[in-house]
C-alpha positions in Angstrom: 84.8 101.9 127.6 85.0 101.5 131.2 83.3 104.9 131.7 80.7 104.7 129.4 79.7 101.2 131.1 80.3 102.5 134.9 77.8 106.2 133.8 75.6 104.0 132.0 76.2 106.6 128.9 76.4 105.4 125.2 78.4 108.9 123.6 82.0 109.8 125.5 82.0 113.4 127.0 84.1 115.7 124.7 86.5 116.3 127.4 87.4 112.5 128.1 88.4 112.0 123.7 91.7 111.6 123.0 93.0 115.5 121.9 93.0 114.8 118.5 89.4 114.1 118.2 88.6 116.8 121.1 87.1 120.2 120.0 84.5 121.2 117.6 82.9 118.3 115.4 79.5 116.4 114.3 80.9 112.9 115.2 79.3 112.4 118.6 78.8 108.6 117.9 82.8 108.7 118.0 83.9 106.4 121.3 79.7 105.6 121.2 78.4 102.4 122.6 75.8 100.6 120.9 72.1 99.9 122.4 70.5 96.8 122.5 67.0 98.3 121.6 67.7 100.8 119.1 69.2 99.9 115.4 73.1 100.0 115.2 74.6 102.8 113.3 76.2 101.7 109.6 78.9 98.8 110.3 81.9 99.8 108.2 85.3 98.6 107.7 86.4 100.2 111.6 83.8 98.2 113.5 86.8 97.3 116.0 87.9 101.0 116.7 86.3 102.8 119.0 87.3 105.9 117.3 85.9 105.0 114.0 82.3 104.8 115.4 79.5 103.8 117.7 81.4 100.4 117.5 81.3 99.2 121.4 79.3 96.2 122.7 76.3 97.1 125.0 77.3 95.8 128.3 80.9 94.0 127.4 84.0 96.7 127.8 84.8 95.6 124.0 84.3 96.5 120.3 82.1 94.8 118.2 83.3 91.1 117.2 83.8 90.4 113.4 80.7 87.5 114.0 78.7 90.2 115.5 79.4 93.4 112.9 78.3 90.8 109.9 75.1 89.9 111.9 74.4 93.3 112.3 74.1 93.4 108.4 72.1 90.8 108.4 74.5 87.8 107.9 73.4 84.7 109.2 75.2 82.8 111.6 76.4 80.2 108.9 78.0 82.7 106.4 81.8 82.1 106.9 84.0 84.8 105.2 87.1 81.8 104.7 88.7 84.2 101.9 89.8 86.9 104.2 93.0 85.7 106.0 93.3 88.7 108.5 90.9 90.4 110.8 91.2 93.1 109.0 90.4 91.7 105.7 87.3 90.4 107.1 86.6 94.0 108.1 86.5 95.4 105.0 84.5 92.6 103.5 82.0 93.0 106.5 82.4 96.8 106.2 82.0 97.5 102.4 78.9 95.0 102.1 75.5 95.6 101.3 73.1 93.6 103.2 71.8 91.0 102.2 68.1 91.6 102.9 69.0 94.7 101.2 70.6 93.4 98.2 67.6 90.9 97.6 64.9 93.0 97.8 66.8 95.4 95.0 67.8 92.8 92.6 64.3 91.4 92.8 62.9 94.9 91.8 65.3 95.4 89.2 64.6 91.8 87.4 61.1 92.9 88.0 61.3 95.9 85.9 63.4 94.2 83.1 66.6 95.7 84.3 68.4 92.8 83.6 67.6 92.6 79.0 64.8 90.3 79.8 65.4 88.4 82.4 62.6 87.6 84.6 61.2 85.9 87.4 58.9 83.3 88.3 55.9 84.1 90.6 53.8 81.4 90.7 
């Protein structure tokens, strides 16, 4: 993390991975950092593992907080996740959920086409 934020570079070099994840492979967002002006890559489960994904905070030496990976999927602030009892729980809640903004916009289309054996909604 430190040497991402002290070369002001968002992918780790190859050469600096651990040498289990060193060598040929397609996961350059591995050990990534994220960017404050581009979209985040998909939060999942391993948002606090650096080794899982582009999961480090723009300018803080730090993965991504839980708080911050469920805002990234479009959470708002006020959405508490008080079933999960660990961090990791709350990971894979964060992790394997669509967004919301997603989520709506689907179910509307689907009651809109009668998906749903007639249910239907109100537009005026």
């Amino acid at each position: 993390m430190r040497w991402l934020l002290d070369n002001n570079a968002f992918d780790l070099p190859n050469r600096l991975r651990p040498p289990c994840h060193q060598g040929d492979h397609s996961y350059v967002s591995m050990y990534g950092r994220l960017k404050w002006d581009e979209p985040a890559q998909t939060i999942t489960s391993g948002y606090g593992s650096l080794g899982q994904g582009r999961f480090m905070h723009p300018t803080l030496p730090r993965t991504l907080t839980p708080h911050e990976a469920a805002r990234l999927q479009g959470f708002p602030d006020y959405f508490t996740f008080g079933s999960a009892l660990t961090r990791t729980e709350a990971a894979v809640i964060i992790g394997n959920a669509v967004p919301p903004a997603l989520a709506s916009i689907v179910v509307s289309r689907l009651i809109a086409a009668g998906v749903f054996g007639g249910v239907t909604t109100n537009t005026d």
